[in-house]
C-alpha positions as CSV (number, residue, x, y, z in Angstrom):
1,X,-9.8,1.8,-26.5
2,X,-6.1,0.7,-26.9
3,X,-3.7,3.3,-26.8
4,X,-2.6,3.8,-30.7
5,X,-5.7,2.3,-32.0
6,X,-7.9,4.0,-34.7
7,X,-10.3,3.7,-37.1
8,X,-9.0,0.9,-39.9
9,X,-5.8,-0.6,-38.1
10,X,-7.9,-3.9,-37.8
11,X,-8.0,-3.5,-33.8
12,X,-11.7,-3.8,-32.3
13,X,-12.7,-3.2,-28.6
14,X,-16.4,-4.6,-27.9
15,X,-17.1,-5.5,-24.5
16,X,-13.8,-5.2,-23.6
17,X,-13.0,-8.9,-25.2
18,X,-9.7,-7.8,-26.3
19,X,-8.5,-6.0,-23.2
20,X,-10.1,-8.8,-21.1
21,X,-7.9,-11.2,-23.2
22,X,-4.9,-9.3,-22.9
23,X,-5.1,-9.4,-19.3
24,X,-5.8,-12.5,-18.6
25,X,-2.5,-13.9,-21.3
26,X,-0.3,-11.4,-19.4
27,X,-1.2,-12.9,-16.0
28,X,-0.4,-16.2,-17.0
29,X,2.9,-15.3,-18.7
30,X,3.4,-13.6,-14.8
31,X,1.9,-17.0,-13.2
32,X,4.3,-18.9,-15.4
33,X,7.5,-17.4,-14.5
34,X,6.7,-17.0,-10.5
35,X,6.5,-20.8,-10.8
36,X,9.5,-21.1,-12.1
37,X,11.0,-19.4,-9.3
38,X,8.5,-19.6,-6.6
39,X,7.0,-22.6,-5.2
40,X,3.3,-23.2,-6.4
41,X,1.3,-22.2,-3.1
42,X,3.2,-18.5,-3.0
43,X,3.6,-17.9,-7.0
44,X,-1.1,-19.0,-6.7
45,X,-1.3,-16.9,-3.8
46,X,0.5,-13.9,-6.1
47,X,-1.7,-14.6,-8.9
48,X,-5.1,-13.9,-6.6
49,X,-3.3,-10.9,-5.2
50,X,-2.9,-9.7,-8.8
51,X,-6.7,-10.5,-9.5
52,X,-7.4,-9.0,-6.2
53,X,-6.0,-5.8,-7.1
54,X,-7.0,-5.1,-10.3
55,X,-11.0,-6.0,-8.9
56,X,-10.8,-3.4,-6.7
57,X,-9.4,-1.0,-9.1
58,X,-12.8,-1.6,-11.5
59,X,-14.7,-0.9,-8.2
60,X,-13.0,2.3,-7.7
61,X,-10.6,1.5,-4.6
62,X,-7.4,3.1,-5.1
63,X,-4.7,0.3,-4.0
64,X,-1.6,2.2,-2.2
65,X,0.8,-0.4,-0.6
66,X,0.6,-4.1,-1.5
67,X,2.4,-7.1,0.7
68,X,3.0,-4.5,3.6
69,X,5.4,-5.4,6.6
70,X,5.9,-3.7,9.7
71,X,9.5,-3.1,10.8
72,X,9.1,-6.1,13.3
73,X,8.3,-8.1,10.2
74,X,5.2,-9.5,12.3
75,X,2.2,-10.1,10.1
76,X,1.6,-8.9,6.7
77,X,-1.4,-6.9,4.4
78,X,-1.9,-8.1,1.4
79,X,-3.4,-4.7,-0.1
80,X,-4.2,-1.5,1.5
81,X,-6.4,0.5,-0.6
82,X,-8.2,3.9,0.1
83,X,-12.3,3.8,-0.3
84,X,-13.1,7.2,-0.8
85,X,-12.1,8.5,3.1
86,X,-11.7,5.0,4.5
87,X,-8.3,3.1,4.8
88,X,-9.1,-0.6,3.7
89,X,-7.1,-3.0,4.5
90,X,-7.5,-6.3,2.4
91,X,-6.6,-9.7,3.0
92,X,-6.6,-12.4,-0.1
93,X,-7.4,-15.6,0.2
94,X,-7.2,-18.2,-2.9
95,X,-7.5,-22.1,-3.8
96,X,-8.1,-24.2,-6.6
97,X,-11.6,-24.8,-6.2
98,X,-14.2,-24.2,-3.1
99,X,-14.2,-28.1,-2.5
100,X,-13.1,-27.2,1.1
101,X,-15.0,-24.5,1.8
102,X,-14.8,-21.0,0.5
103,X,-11.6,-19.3,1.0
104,X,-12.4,-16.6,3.5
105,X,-13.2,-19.1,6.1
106,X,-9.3,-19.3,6.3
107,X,-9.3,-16.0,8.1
108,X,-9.9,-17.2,11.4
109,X,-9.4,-15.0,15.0
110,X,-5.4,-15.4,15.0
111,X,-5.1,-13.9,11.5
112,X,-7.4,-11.0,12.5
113,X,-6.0,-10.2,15.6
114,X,-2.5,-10.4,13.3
115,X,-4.3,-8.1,10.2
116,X,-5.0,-5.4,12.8
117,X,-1.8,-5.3,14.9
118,X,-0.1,-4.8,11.3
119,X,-2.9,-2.6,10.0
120,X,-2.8,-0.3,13.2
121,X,1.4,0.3,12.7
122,X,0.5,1.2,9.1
123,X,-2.3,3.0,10.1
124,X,-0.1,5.3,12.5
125,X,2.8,5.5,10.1
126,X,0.8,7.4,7.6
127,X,-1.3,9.2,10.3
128,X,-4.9,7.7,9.2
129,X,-7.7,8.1,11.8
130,X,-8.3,4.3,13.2
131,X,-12.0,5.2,13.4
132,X,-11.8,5.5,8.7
133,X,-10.4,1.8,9.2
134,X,-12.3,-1.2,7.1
135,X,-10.8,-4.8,6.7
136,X,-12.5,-6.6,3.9
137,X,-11.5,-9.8,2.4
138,X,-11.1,-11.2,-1.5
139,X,-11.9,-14.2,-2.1
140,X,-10.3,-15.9,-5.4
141,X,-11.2,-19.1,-6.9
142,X,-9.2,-20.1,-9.3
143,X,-12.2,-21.8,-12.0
144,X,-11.5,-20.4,-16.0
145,X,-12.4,-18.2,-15.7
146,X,-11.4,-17.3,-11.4
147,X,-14.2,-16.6,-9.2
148,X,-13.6,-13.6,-7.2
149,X,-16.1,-12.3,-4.5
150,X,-15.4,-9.5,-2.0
151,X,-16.5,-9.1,1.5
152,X,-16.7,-5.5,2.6
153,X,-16.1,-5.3,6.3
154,X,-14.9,-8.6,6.6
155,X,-14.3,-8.1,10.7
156,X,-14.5,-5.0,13.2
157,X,-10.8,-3.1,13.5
158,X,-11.9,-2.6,17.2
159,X,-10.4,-6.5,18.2
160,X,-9.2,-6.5,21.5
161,X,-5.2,-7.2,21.5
């Protein structure tokens, strides 16, 4: 229920319509202005990252760090999220439609072996056990309304480096 609502102030909740519609006019008044200042691949890219997020939140991941760089500035994590005792690290991948394939294919061997060099300085910076690591990966497709699947253990964190 919406914080302040009660019975006979004209505000109704059923199957979360409202909320759902909320959300979905606050991310494009978010969309809009990142395109403003943005160009349109990073402000999309931003939007799926939102979407990302708040999917795994309704799945019970608790997201702790978002667009993470090590000191070197070498790679990046697009969300690292705790699963219960397991540190997930998530990569997001979005386009317009799945005309060229589904958008996790775009997370080849190079951006692996990037995800886990980044994942294992983060890892060691807040003292996580490698062997409670999991890398999954979102997918968002951006239909009305976006597609978003999730791919738990996307790729083993043992890659050789």
């Amino acid at each position: 229920m919406l914080r302040g609502a009660g019975q006979g102030d004209g505000i109704r909740v059923r199957n979360g319509r409202v909320i759902g519609f909320l959300l979905r006019w606050s991310d494009a008044l978010r969309h809009r202005a990142r395109r403003r200042r943005w160009s349109a691949d990073l402000a999309s890219g931003r939007r799926g990252e939102d979407l990302a997020h708040r999917f795994l939140r309704a799945r019970g991941l608790r997201v702790v760090a978002r667009n993470y760089r090590p000191r070197s500035g070498a790679g990046e994590i697009d969300l690292v999220a705790w699963d219960a005792d397991t540190l997930v690290f998530v990569e997001v991948k979005s386009r317009r439609t799945e005309e060229f394939g589904s958008p996790e294919l775009a997370v080849g061997r190079e951006k692996q072996e990037v995800l886990v060099r980044t994942a294992r300085d983060y890892a060691r910076r807040c003292k996580a056990p490698w062997e409670q690591v999991r890398f999954d990966v979102v997918s968002v497709v951006f239909a009305d309304p976006p597609s978003i699947s999730h791919t738990r253990d996307a790729f083993p964190p043992g890659l050789a480096l």
